[in-house]
N, C-alpha and C positions, 0 to 999 in steps of 0.2 A: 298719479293713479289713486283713486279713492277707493277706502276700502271699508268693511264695518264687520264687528264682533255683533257677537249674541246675546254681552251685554250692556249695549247701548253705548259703545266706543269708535271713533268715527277716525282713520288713519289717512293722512295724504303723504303718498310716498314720493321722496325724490331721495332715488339712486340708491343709497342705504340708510338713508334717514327718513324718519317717518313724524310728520310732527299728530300728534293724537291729542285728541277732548271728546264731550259726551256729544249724546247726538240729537239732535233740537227734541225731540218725540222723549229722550231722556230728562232734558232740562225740564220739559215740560209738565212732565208727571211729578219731577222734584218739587216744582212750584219755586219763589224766589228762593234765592242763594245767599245765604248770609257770612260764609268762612266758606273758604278753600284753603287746604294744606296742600303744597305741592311736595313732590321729594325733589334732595339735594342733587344737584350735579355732579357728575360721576358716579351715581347710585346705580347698580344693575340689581336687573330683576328677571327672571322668569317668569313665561306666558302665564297670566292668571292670579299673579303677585299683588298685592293691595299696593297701588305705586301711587292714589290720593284721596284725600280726604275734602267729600261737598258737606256743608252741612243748610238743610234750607229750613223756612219756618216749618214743614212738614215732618221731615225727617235726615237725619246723617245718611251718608251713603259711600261705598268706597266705588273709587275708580281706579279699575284693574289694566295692567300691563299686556297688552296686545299682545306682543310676542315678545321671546328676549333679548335682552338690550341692556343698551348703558343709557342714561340722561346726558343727554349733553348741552341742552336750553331749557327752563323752565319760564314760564309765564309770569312775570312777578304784576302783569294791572290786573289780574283776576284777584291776586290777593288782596290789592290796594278796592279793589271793586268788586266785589264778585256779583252784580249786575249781569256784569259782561257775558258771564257765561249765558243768561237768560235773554240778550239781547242779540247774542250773534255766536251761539253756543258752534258752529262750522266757520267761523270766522276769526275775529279778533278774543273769542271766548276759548283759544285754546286751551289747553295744560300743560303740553312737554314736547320735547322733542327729542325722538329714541332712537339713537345709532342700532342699527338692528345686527346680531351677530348673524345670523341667516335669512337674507333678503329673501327665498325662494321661498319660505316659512307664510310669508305676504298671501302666498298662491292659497292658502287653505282660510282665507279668508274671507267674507258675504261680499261681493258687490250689490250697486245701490238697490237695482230691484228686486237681490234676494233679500236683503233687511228689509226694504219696503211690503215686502210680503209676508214677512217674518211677525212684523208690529200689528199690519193688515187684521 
């Protein structure tokens, strides 16, 4: 199930994991990507939490923690590249992947054509 925040955060849920990155209409306004900071594994955060750090030739920017959660995968080729993010920013351009402590939590989130209406 794919799901999307308000502020350009894109979530695909399996079970009680969620793996989360920004969302193409995000990368896009960033322009290219030069640093990604991800956070450590095992880190939790609550909804809203600066959980990383883009920085592109434009501007820094954080990206915020969907809902809360623990890390339990981070994406280490965006750091090695952070192209990626701008190249398949819903794909291989992810950020993390967040054990969620309340899956039902998901429910208060935009599906595609509410964000798509949202950017609209």
């Amino acid at each position: 199930m794919l799901k999307f925040t308000v502020e350009h955060e894109w979530l695909q849920l399996e079970g009680d994991v969620a793996t989360v990155g920004i969302t193409r209409h995000a990368a896009e306004q960033l322009g290219d990507l030069v640093f990604v900071e991800l956070p450590d594994v095992g880190a939790t955060f609550s909804k809203g939490d600066d959980a990383a750090t883009v920085e592109s030739v434009k501007a820094a920017s954080e990206v915020y923690c969907p809902l809360d959660g623990e890390i339990v995968e981070v994406n280490p080729a965006i750091t090695a590249d952070p192209s990626l993010v701008n190249s398949d920013p819903q794909g291989a351009g992810w950020f993390f992947k967040l054990k969620l402590a309340n899956r039902a939590d998901a429910d208060t989130l935009l599906d595609e054509a509410a964000y798509l209406e949202q950017i609209a």
